[in-house]
PyMOL CGO cylinders between C-alpha atoms (Angstrom):
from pymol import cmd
from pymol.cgo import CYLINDER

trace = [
    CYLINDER, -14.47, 12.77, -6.88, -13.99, 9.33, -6.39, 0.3, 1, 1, 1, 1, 1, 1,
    CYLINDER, -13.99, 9.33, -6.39, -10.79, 7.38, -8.01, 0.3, 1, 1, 1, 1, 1, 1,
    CYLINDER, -10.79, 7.38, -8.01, -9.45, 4.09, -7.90, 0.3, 1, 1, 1, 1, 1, 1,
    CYLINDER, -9.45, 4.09, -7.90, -5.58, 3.77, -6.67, 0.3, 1, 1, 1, 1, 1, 1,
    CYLINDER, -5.58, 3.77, -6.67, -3.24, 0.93, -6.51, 0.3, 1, 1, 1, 1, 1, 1,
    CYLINDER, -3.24, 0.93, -6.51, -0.67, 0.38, -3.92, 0.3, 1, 1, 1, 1, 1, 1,
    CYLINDER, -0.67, 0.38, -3.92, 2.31, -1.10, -3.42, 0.3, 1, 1, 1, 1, 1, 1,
    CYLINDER, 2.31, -1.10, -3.42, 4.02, -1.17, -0.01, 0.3, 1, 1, 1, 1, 1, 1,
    CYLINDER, 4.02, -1.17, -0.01, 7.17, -2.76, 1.30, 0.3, 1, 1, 1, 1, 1, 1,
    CYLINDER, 7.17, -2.76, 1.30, 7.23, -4.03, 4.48, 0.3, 1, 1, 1, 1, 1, 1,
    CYLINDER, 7.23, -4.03, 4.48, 10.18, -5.10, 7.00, 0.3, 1, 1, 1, 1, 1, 1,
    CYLINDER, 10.18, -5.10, 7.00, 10.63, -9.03, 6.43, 0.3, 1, 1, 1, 1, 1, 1,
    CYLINDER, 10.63, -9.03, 6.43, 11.56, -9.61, 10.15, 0.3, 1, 1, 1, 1, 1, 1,
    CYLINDER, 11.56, -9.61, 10.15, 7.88, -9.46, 10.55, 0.3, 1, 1, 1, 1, 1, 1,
    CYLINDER, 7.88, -9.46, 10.55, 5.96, -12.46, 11.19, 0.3, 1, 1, 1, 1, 1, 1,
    CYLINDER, 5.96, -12.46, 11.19, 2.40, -13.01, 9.65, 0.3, 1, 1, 1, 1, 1, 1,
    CYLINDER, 2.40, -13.01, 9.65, 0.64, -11.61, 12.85, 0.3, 1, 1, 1, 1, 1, 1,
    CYLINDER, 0.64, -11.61, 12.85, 2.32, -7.96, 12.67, 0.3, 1, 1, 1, 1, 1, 1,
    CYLINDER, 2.32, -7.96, 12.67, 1.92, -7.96, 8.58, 0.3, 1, 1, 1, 1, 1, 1,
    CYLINDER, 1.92, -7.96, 8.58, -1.84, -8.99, 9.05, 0.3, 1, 1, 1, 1, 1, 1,
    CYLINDER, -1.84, -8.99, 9.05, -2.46, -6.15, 11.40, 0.3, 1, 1, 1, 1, 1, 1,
    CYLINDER, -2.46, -6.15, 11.40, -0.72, -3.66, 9.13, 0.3, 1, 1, 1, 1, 1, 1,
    CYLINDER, -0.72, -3.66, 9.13, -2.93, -5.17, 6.18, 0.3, 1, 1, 1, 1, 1, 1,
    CYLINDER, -2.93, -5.17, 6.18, -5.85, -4.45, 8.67, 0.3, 1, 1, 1, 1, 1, 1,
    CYLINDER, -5.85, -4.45, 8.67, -4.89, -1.22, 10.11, 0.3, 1, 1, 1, 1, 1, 1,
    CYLINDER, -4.89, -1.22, 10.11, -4.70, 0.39, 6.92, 0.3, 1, 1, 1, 1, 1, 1,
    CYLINDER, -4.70, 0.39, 6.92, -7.72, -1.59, 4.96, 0.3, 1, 1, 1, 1, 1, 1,
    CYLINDER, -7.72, -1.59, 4.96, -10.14, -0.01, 7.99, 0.3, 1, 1, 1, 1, 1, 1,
    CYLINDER, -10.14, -0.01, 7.99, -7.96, 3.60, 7.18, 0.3, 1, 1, 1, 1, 1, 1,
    CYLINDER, -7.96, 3.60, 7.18, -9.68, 3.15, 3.42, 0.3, 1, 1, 1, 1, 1, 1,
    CYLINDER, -9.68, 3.15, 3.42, -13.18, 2.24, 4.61, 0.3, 1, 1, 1, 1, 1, 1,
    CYLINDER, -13.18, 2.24, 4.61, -12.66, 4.79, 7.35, 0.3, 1, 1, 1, 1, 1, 1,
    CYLINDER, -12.66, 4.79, 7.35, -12.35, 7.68, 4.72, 0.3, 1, 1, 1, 1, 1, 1,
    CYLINDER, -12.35, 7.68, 4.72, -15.47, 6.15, 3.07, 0.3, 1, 1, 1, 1, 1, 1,
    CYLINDER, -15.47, 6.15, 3.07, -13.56, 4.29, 0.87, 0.3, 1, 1, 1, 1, 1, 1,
    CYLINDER, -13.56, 4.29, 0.87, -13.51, 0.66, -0.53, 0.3, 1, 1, 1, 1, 1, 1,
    CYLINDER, -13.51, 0.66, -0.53, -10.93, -2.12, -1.13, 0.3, 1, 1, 1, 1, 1, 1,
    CYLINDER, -10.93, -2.12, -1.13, -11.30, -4.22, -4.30, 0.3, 1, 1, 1, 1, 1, 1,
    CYLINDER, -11.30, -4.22, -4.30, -8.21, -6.50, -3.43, 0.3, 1, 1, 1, 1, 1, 1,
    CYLINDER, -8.21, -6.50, -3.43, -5.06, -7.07, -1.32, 0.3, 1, 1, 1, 1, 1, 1,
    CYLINDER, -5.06, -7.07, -1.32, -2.29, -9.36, -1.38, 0.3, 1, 1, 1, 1, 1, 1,
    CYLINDER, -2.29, -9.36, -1.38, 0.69, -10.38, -0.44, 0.3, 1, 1, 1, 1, 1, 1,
    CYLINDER, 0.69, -10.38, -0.44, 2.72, -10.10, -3.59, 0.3, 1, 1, 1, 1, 1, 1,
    CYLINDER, 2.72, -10.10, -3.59, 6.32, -11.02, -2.63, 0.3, 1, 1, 1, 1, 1, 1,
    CYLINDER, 6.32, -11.02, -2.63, 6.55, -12.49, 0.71, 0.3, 1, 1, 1, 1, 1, 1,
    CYLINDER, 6.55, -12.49, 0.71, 10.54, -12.29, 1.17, 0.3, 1, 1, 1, 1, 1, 1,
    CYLINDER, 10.54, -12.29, 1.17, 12.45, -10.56, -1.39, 0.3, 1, 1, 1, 1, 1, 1,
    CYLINDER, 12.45, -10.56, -1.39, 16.35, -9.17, -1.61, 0.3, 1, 1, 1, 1, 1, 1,
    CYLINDER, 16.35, -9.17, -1.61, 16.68, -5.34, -2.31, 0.3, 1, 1, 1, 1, 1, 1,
    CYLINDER, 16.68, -5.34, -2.31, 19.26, -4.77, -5.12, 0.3, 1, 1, 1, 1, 1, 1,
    CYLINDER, 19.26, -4.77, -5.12, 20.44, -1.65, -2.47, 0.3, 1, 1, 1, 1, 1, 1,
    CYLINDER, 20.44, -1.65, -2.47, 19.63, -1.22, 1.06, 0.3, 1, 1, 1, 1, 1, 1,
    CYLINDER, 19.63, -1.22, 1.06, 17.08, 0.53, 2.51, 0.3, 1, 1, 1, 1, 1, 1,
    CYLINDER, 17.08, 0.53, 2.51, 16.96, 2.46, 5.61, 0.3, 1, 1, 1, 1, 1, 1,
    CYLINDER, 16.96, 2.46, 5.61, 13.90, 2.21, 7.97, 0.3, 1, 1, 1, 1, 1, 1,
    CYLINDER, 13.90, 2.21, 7.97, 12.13, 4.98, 9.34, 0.3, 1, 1, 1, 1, 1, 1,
    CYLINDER, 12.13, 4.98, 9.34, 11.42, 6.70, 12.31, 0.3, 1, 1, 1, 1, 1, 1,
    CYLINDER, 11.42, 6.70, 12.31, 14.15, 6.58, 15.76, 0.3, 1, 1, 1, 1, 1, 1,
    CYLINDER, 14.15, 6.58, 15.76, 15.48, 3.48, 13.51, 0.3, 1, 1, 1, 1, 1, 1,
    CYLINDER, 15.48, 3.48, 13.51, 18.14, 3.93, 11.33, 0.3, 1, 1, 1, 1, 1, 1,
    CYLINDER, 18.14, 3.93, 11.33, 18.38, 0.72, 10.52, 0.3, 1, 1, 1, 1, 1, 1,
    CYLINDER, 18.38, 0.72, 10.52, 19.30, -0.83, 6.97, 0.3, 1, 1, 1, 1, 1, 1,
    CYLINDER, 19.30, -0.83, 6.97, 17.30, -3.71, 5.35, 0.3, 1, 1, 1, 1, 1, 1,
    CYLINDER, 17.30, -3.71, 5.35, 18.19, -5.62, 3.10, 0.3, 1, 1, 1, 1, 1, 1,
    CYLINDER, 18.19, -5.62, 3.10, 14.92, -7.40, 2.33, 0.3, 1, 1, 1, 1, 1, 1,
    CYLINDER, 14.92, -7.40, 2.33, 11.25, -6.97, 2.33, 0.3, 1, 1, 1, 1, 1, 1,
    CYLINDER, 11.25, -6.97, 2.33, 7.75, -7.82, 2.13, 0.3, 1, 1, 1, 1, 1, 1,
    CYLINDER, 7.75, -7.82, 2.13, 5.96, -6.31, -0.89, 0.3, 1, 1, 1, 1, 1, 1,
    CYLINDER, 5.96, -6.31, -0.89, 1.74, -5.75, -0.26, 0.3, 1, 1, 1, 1, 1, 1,
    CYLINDER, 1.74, -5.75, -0.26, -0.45, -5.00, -3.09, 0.3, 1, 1, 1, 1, 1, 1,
    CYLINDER, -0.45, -5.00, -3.09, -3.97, -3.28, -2.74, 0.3, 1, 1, 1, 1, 1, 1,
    CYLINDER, -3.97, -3.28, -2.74, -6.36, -1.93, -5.07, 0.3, 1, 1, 1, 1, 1, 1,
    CYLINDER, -6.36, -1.93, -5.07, -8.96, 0.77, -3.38, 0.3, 1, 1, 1, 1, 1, 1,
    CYLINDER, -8.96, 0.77, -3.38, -11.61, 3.24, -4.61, 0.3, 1, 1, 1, 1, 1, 1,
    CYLINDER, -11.61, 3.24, -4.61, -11.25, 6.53, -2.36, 0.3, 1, 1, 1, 1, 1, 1,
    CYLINDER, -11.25, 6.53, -2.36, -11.76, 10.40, -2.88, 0.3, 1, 1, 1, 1, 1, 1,
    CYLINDER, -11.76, 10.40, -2.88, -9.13, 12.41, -4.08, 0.3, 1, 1, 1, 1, 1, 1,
    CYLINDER, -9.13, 12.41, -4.08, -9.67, 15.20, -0.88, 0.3, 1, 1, 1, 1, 1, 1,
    CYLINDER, -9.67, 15.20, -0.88, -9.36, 12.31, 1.15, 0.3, 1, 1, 1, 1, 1, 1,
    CYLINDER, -9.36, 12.31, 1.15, -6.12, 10.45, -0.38, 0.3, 1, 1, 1, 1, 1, 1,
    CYLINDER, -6.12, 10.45, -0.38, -3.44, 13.03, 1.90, 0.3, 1, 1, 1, 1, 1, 1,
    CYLINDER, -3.44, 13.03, 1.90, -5.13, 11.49, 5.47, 0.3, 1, 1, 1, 1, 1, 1,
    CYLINDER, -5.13, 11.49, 5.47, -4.35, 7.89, 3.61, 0.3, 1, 1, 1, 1, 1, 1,
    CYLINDER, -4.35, 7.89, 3.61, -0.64, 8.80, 3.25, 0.3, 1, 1, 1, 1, 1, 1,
    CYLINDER, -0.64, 8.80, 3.25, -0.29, 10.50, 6.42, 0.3, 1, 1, 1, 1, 1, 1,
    CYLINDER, -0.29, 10.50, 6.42, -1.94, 7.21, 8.01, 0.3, 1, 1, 1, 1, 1, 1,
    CYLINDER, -1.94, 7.21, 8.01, 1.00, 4.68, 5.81, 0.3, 1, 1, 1, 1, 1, 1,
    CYLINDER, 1.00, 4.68, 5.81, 3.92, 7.28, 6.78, 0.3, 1, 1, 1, 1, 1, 1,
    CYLINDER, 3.92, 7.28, 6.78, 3.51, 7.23, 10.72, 0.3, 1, 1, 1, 1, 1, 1,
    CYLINDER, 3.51, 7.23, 10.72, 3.36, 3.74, 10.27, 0.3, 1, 1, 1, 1, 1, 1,
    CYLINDER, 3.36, 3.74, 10.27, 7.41, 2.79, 10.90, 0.3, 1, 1, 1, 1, 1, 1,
    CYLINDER, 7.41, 2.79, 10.90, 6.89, -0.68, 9.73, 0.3, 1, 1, 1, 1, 1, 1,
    CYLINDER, 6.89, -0.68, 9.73, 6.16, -0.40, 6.82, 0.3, 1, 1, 1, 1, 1, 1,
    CYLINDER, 6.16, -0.40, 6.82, 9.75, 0.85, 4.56, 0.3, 1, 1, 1, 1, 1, 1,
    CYLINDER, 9.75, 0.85, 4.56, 7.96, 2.31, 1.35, 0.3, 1, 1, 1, 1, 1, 1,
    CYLINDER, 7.96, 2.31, 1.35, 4.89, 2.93, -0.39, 0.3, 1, 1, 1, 1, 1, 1,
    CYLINDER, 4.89, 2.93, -0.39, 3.62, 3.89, -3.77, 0.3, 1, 1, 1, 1, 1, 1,
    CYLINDER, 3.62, 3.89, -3.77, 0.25, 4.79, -4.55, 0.3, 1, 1, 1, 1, 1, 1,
    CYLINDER, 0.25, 4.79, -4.55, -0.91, 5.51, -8.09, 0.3, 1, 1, 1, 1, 1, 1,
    CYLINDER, -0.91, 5.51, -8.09, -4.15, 6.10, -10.07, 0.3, 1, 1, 1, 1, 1, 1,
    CYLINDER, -4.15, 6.10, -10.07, -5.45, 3.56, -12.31, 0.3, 1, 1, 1, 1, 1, 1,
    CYLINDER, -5.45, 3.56, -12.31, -6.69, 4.41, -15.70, 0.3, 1, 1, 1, 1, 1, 1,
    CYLINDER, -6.69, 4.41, -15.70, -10.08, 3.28, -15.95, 0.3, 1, 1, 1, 1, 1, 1,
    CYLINDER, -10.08, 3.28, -15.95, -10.28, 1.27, -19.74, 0.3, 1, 1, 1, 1, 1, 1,
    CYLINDER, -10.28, 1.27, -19.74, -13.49, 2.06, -21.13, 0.3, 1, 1, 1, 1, 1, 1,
    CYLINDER, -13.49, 2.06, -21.13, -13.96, -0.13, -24.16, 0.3, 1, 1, 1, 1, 1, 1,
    CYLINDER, -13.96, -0.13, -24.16, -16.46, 0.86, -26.92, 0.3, 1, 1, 1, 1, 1, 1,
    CYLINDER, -16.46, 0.86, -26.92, -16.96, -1.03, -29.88, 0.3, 1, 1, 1, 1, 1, 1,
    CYLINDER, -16.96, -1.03, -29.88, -18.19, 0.90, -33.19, 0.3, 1, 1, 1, 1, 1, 1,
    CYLINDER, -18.19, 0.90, -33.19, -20.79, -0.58, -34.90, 0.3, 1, 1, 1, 1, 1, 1,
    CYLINDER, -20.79, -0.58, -34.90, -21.18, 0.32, -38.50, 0.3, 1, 1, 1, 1, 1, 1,
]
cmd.load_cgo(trace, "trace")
């Protein structure tokens, strides 16, 4: 059953626009890999200060104190939506991510 997700990701801010437009593409061709489909990404904050620190993952222990927030909208089955995360938690550059399900609105008007 198919569902659409939203998806908010921080990334490391030492990044520069080459290595956040490969992680953008690495994990829009994840999506259409698992048959799914991307209605939108963007960059939503480009540089923003963390009110704590957060500590990277992987070998580095590192603590950052800012990041780049990504936002993308996708359509993708729910079996499939575990290989997704696995795909966005190898990824070490990238410092957390949220995915939730959006509520399709279905609006009916009553006619009397």
């Amino acid at each position: 059953m198919e569902r659409v997700y939203e998806s908010m990701m921080i990334l490391k801010a030492n990044l520069d626009d080459k290595e956040n437009e490969e992680i953008f593409q690495k994990i829009i061709k994840r999506v259409e890999g698992l048959k799914g489909k991307v209605s939108s990404s963007k960059v939503w904050v480009k540089e923003r200060t963390f009110f704590y620190p957060l500590r990277g993952r992987g070998a580095e222990k590192k603590r950052h104190f800012k990041g780049c927030y990504w936002l993308i909208d996708f359509k993708l089955d729910t079996a499939k939506l575990g290989d997704l995360k696995e795909t966005i938690r190898l990824e070490e550059r990238i410092l957390r991510n949220l995915i939730i399900k959006k509520e399709e609105k279905a609006v009916k008007e009553k006619i009397r």
